[in-house]
Phi, psi and omega in degrees: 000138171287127180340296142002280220273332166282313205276297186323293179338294185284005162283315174252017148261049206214315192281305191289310227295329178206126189276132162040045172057016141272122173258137192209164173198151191243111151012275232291331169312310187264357168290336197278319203285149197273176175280338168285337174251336131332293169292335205288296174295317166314316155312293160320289159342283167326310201276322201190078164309329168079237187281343227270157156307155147268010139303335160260335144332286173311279202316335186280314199304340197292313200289318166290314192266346163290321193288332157347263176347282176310328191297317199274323168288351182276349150228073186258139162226153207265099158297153182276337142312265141042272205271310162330288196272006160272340162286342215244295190292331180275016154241344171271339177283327171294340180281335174273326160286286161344314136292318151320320192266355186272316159299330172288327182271001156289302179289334174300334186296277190321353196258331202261021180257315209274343156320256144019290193258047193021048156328154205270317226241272186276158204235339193206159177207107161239134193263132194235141177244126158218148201231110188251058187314137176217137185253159203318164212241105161326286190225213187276331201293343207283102171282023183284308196327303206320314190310311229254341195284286176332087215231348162280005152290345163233047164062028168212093164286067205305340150215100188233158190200116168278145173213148162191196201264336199262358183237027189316101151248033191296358187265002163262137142339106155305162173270022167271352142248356157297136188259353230286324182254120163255127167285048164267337165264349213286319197265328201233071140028028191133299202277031162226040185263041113244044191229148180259130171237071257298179166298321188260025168255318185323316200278315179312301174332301188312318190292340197050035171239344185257156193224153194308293186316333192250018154242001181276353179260016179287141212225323205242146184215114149249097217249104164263130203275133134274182182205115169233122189285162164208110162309170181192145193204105173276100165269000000 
């Protein structure tokens, strides 16, 4: 669609998103659309909320990339390629955690040294890990990965993990490294019951915006600590 013709679009499935302060949606509006305008649209969004509220914007963008997703797992097959390099990526994203969380627990020794040893300042500490997978790039122009990366905008950041000292389990696994469950059945109809498939292919899957194809195109893994010291002063 020509730029024009994506921004009407999204104005008036933007106008239908809420009835009387109900948000609601219907399939079959975004069902009609091709997977290039879908994404088109995704984009648009992303790029230039305009006028629009934004709770309704997010809630449409969110909306647009599950019908995406689906659209894209209805005719997807699981190649014996395929099913290789997806196994290959549910290992390099646990391997992106695993280091994150092996650095977090180096800076936690240090945050409960500094605890201990009544710092004038921390008194509490909490650390968010989050592994942001992004996938290859159509052209130089293409802003999708981002669209599909950018997961705060619609409220589901599919892998992340919080830790600190008032909320201490450090003798437990998160479960993006724990094995103790393997998610090898809910998504794949079979076809990984003798393969371990970790938790943070589940949490993507889970969010429905990603579709097999776009974690089997995942190019880039990006992994960040946040870190917020925090004081407390009783008066």
């Amino acid at each position: 669609m020509e730029k024009e013709d994506v921004a009407k679009q999204v104005e008036l499935l933007i106008k239908d998103i809420c009835v009387k302060g109900v948000f609601y949606y219907t399939d079959e509006r975004l069902e009609r659309y091709t997977l290039q305008e879908l994404k088109e649209m995704a984009v648009h969004l992303y790029l230039d909320h305009g006028e629009y509220p934004e709770k309704k914007a997010n809630r449409l963008l969110k909306n647009i990339l599950e019908t995406r997703a689906g659209k894209m797992d209805q005719g997807f097959t699981w190649s014996k390629d395929n099913k290789t390099r997806f196994l290959e990526v549910n290992n390099k994203l646990t391997q992106a955690f695993e280091v994150a969380y092996n650095e977090a627990l180096t800076l936690r020794n240090n945050f409960e040294d500094k605890i201990e040893n009544k710092d004038p300042f921390l008194k509490d500490y909490e650390m968010e890990i989050i592994v942001q997978p992004f996938i290859k790039e159509d052209s130089d122009d293409d802003c999708f990965p981002e669209v599909l990366a950018c997961s705060e905008y619609y409220n589901c950041i599919p892998i992340v993990h919080s830790m600190g000292h008032s909320f201490r389990r450090w003798d437990e696994l998160p479960e993006y490294l724990s094995k103790e469950i393997n998610y090898n059945g809910e998504y794949f109809g079979g076809e990984f019951d003798t393969e371990y498939i970790g938790y943070s292919i589940h949490a993507l899957l889970d969010t429905h915006i990603w579709s097999f194809e776009d974690i089997l195109n995942i190019e880039t893994v990006c992994t960040d600590i946040k870190i917020y010291y925090q004081n407390r002063t009783d008066i």
